[in-house]
GULO-233583 format. One record per residue: residue number from 1; residue in three letters; x, y, z of N, C-alpha, C in turn. Coordinates in nm, 2 decimals. Example, Ala and Ser with C-alpha at 12.3 -4.5 7.8 and 13.67 -1.06 7.14 Angstrom:
// residues 2
> i  aa  nu  nv  nw  cau  cav  caw  cu  cv  cw
> 1  Ala  1.32  -0.57  0.78  1.23  -0.45  0.78  1.32  -0.33  0.78 $
> 2  Ser  1.28  -0.22  0.71  1.37  -0.11  0.71  1.29  0.00  0.79 $
//
This chain:
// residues 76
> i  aa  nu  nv  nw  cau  cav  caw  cu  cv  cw
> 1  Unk  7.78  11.24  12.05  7.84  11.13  11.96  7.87  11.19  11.83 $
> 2  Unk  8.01  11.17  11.80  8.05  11.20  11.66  7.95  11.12  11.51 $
> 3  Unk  7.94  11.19  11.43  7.87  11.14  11.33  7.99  11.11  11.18 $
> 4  Unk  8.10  11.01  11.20  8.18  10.99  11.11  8.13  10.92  10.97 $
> 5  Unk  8.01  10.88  10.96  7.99  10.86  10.82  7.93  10.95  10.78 $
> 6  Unk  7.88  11.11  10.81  7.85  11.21  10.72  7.97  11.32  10.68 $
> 7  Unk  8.11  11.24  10.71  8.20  11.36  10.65  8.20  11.36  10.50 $
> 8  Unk  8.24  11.46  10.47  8.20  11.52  10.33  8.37  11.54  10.25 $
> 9  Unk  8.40  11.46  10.19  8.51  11.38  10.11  8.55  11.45  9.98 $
> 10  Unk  8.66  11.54  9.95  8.66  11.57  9.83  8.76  11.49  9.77 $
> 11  Unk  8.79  11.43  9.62  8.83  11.34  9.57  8.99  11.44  9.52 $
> 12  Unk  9.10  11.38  9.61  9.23  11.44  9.59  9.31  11.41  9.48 $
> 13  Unk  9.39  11.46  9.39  9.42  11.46  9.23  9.55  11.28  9.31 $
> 14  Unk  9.52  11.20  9.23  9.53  11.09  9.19  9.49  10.97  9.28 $
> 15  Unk  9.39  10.99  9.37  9.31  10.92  9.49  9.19  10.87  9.46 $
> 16  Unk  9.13  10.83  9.48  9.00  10.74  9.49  8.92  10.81  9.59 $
> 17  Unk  8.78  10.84  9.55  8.67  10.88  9.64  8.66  10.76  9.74 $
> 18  Unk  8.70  10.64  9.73  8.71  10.54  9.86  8.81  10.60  9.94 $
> 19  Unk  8.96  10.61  9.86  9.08  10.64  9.94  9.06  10.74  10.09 $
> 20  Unk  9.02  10.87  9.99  8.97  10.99  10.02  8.87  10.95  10.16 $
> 21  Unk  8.77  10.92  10.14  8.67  10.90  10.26  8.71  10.80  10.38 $
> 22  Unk  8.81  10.73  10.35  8.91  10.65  10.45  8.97  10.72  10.54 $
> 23  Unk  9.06  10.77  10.45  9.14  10.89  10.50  9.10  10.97  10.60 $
> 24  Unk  8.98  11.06  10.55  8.89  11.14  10.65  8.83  11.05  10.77 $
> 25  Unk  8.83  10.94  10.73  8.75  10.87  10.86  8.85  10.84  10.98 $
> 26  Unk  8.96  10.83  10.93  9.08  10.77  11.02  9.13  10.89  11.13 $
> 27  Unk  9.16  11.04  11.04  9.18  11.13  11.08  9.08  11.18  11.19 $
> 28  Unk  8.96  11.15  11.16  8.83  11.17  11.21  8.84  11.09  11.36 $
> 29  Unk  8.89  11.01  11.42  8.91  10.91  11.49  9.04  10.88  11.54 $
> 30  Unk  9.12  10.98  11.49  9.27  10.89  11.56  9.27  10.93  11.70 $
> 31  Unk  9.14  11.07  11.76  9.16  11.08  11.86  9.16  10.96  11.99 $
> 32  Unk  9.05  10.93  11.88  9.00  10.75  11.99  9.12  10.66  12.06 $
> 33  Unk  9.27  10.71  11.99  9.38  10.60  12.01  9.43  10.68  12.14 $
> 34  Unk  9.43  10.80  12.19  9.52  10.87  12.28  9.47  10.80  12.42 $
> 35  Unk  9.61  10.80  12.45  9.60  10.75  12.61  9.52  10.82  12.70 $
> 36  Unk  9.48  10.94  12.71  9.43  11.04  12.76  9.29  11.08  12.70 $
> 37  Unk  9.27  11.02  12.58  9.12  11.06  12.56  9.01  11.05  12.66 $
> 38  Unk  9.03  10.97  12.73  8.85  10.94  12.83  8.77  10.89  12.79 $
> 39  Unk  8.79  10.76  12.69  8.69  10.64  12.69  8.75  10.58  12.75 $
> 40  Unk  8.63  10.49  12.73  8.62  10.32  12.82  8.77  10.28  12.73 $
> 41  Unk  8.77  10.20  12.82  8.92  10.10  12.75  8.80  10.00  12.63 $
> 42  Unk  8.71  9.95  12.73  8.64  9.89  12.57  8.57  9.97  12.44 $
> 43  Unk  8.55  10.10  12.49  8.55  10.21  12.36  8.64  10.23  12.29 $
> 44  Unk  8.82  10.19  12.33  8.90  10.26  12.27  8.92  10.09  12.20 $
> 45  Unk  8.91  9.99  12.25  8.92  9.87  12.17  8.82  9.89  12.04 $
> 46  Unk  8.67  9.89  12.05  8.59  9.91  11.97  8.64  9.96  11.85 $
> 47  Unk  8.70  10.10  11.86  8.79  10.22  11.81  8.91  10.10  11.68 $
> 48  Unk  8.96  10.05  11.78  9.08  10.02  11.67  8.99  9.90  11.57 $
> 49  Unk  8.93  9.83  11.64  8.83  9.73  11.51  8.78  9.77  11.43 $
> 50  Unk  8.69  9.91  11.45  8.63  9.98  11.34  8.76  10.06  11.25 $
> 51  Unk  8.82  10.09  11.28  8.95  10.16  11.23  9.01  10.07  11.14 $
> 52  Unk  9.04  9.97  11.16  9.09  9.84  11.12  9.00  9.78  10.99 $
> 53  Unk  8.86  9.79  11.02  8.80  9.78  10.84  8.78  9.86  10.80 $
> 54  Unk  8.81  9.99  10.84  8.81  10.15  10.76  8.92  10.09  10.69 $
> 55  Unk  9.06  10.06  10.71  9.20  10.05  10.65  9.17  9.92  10.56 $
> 56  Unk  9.08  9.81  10.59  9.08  9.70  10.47  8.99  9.76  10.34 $
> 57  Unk  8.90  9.81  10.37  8.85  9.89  10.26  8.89  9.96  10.21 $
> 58  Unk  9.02  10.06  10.29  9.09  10.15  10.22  9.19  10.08  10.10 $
> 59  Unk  9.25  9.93  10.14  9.33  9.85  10.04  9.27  9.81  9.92 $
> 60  Unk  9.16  9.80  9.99  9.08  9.65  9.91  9.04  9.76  9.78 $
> 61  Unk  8.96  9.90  9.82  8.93  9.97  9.76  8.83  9.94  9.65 $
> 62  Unk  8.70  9.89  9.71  8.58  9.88  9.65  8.51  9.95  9.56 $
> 63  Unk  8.44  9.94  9.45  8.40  10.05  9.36  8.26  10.10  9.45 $
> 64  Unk  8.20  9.95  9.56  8.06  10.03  9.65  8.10  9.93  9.76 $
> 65  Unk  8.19  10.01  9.85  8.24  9.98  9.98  8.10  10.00  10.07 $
> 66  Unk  8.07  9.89  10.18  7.99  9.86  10.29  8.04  9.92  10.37 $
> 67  Unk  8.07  10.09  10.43  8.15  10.12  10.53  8.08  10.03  10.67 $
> 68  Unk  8.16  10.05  10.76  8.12  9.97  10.89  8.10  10.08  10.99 $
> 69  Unk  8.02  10.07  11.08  7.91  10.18  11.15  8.02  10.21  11.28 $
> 70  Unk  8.03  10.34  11.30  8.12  10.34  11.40  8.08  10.31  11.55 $
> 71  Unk  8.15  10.27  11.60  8.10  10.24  11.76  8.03  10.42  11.83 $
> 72  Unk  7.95  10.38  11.93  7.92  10.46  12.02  8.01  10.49  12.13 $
> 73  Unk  8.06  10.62  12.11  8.18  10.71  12.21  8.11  10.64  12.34 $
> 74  Unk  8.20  10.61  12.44  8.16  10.60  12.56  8.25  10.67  12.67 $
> 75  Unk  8.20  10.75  12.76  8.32  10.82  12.83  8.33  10.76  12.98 $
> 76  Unk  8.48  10.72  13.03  8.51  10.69  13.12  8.52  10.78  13.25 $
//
């Protein structure tokens, strides 16, 4: 299982240390969206909900954002 809330975030010249750690988290996970990855269809649902309040935090851009815990990879 991937561990996507220990990636390590450097703060890019006119970005937010929120922005920044969004970013990485999304990139970190877009594999989750591929038709071909090999989760469960309800892993890859899981995938877009947690993704989905990665991206409202990334808007909302909280000074002490509550990240949301990523689901557990499940393989089909």
């Amino acid at each position: 299982m991937a561990n996507y809330k220990n990636l390590i975030v450097t703060k890019p010249d006119g970005g937010t240390l929120v922005e920044a750690t969004a970013d990485a988290i999304l990139m970190a996970t877009d594999w989750t969206q591929l038709p071909n990855s090999g989760l469960t269809s309800d892993c890859v649902t899981a995938f877009v909900t947690y993704r989905e309040s990665i991206r409202t935090i990334r808007r909302a851009n909280p000074s002490s954002p509550t990240w949301a815990t990523a689901p557990t990879e499940e393989w089909s």
